[in-house]
N, C-alpha and C positions, 0 to 999 in steps of 0.2 A: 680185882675190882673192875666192871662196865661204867661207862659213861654211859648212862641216859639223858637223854635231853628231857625235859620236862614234859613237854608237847607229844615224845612218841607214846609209842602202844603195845607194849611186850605183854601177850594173852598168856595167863597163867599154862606153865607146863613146858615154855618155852626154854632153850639150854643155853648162855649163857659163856662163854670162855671168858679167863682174864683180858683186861685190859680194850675188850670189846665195845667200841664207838658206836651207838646210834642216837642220829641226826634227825633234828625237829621233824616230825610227822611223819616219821618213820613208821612203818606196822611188823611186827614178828609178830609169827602166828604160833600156837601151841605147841604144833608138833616140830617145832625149828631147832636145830643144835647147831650154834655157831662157835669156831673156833676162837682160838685164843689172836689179838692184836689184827680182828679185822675189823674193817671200819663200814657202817650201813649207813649211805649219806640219807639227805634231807629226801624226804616224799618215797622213800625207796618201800613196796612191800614183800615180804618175804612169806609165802604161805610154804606148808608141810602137805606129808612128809617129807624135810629137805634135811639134808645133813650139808653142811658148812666146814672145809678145814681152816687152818691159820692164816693169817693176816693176806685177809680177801678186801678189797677194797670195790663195796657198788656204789655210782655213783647215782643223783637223783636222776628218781623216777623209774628206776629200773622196777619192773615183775619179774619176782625169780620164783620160783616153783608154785605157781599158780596153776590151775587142772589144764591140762592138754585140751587145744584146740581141735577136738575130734568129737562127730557127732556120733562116733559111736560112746564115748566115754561115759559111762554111767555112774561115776562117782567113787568107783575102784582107789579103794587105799596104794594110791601107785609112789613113787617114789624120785625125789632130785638128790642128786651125788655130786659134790664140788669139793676139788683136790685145795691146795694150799697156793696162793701167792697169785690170786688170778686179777686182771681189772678188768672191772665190767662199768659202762662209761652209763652216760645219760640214756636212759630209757629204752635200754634194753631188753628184749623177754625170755626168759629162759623156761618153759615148763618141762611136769611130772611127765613121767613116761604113761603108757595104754597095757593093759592087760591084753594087747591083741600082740605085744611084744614083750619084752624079759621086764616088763612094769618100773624101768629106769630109765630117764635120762641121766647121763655120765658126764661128768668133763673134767680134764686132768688138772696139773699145776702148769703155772706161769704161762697162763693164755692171756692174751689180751684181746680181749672183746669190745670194737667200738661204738660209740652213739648210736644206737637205731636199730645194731644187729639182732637178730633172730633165730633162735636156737629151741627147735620143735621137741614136742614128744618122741621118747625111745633115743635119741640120738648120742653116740657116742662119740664124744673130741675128745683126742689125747692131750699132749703138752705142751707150750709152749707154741702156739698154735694162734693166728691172728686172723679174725675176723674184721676188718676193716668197714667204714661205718656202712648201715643197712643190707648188708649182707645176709642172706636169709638160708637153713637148713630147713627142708621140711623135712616130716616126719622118720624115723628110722635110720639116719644118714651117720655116716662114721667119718669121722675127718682122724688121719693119721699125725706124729705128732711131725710139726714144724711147716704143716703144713701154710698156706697164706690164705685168704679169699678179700681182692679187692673189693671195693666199695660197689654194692647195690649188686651183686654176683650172688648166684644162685644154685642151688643143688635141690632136683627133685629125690621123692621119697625113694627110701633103700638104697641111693648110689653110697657109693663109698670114695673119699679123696686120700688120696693115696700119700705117705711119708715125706715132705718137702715137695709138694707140689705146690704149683702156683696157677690161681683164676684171676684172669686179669680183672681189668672194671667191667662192671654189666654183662659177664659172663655167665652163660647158664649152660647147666649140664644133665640132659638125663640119661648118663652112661656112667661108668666108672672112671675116674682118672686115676694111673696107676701111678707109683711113688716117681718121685723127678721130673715129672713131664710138667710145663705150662700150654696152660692154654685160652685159648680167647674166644670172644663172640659169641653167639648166640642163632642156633645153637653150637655149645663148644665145642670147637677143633685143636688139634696140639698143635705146638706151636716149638719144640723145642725141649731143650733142658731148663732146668731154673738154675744155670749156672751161678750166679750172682749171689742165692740163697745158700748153694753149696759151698761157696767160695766165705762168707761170712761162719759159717757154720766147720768150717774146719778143714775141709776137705782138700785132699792132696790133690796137685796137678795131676796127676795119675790116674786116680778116681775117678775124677771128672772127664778127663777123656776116658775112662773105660765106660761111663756111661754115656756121658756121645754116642758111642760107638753102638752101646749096646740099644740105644731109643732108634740108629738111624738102621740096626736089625730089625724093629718088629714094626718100624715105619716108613722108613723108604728104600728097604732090599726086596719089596712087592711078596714076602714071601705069607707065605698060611700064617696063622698065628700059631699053631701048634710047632710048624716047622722052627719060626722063630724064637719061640719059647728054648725047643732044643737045642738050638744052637747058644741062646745064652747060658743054659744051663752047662755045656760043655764049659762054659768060660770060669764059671760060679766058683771052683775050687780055687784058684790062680786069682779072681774077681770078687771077693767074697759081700764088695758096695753092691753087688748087681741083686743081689738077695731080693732086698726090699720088692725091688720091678717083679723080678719072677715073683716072688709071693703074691703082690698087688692084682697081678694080670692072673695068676692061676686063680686066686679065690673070689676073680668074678663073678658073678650072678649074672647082670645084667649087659657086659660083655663091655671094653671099652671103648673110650673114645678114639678112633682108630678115622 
């Protein structure tokens, strides 16, 4: 059984899971499938195609899968993808992906998304992943999972933030950040390890200094990036936390923040 509140507006065609909450003046749109024990607060609208997993909790005023803010968009049956256990707080926007990319926006389980944030067309967030309030993706952006993005911090289109990285406040980036690295300002520079996030997250004392080690290789040993690559790679088999970095930095595009 759904709780409807009286007042909202579930448009025929729309899917429904058990135990599913929505709240006065809520709107689900046709083509919406929501999972089982989430809850859609008050004034929240949900357009399609969006698929919804289990016990999601938006709060008001949120736009989730409403058309991407692109003038090329012409109306393309694109598509929003939401994992299980995520919070999405006051009024935040999430749209459909573009046909000028894989026609998805993605995001995984147990993210927290706060008040304000912003999350564009095409862009893919993994897990457990915090956007902190008015934090803004534009279009095409990948965020890895665990990773953090302080309040009002920014990433331009196609960067990628790399696995437990961290963007401090009012950071902005139009380079790649690779996995571990923090960084600040505007525009962003590294700043270090997100030691504190590793430390929470499980990671051995060992770990953490092998990555030290390996961030003060491809940052402050003045070496090529190529050279520094190699020399972490030598570590990789014996180092096998240093993966994430080498993957992060090799499958650059747009080269990082360095």
């Amino acid at each position: 059984m759904s709780l409807i509140h009286a007042t909202a507006i579930i448009e025929d065609g729309a899917k429904l899971g058990n135990d599913v909450k929505v709240g006065p003046y809520a709107v689900v749109g046709s083509d919406v499938e929501i999972g089982d024990g989430t809850v859609v607060g008050p004034h929240v609208v949900i357009r399609g195609p969006t698929r919804i997993g289990a016990e999601n909790h938006f709060y008001q005023f949120a736009s989730i899968g409403d058309a991407p803010q692109d003038k090329k968009y012409a109306g393309e049956p694109t598509q929003l993808v939401i994992g299980d256990r995520n919070t999405v707080r006051e009024g935040c926007t999430i749209n459909r992906g573009t046909t000028q990319d894989r026609g998805i926006t993605r995001m995984g389980d147990d993210n927290w998304i706060m008040a304000y944030a912003h999350i564009a067309h095409d862009c893919d967030v993994g897990s457990n992943v915090i956007l902190a309030n008015n934090a803004t993706l534009a279009g095409h952006v990948s965020v890895g999972d665990w990773a953090i993005l302080g309040g009002f911090s920014g990433a331009h289109q196609f960067c990628n933030i790399g696995a437990h990285s961290f963007l401090g406040m009012y950071a902005g980036v139009g380079k790649d950040v690779p996995a571990y690295v923090m960084v600040m300002g505007t525009p962003g520079v590294p700043r270090g390890v997100n030691v504190e996030g590793l430390k929470r997250r499980g990671f051995t004392d060992v770990q953490i200094r092998n990555i030290r080690d390996a961030y003060k290789v491809v940052y402050r040993n003045k070496l090529r990036l190529d050279d520094a690559l190699a020399e972490l790679r030598s570590r990789e088999p014996e180092q096998p936390e240093l993966t994430p970095l080498i993957d992060s930095i090799t499958a650059s595009e747009r080269s990082i923040v360095r």
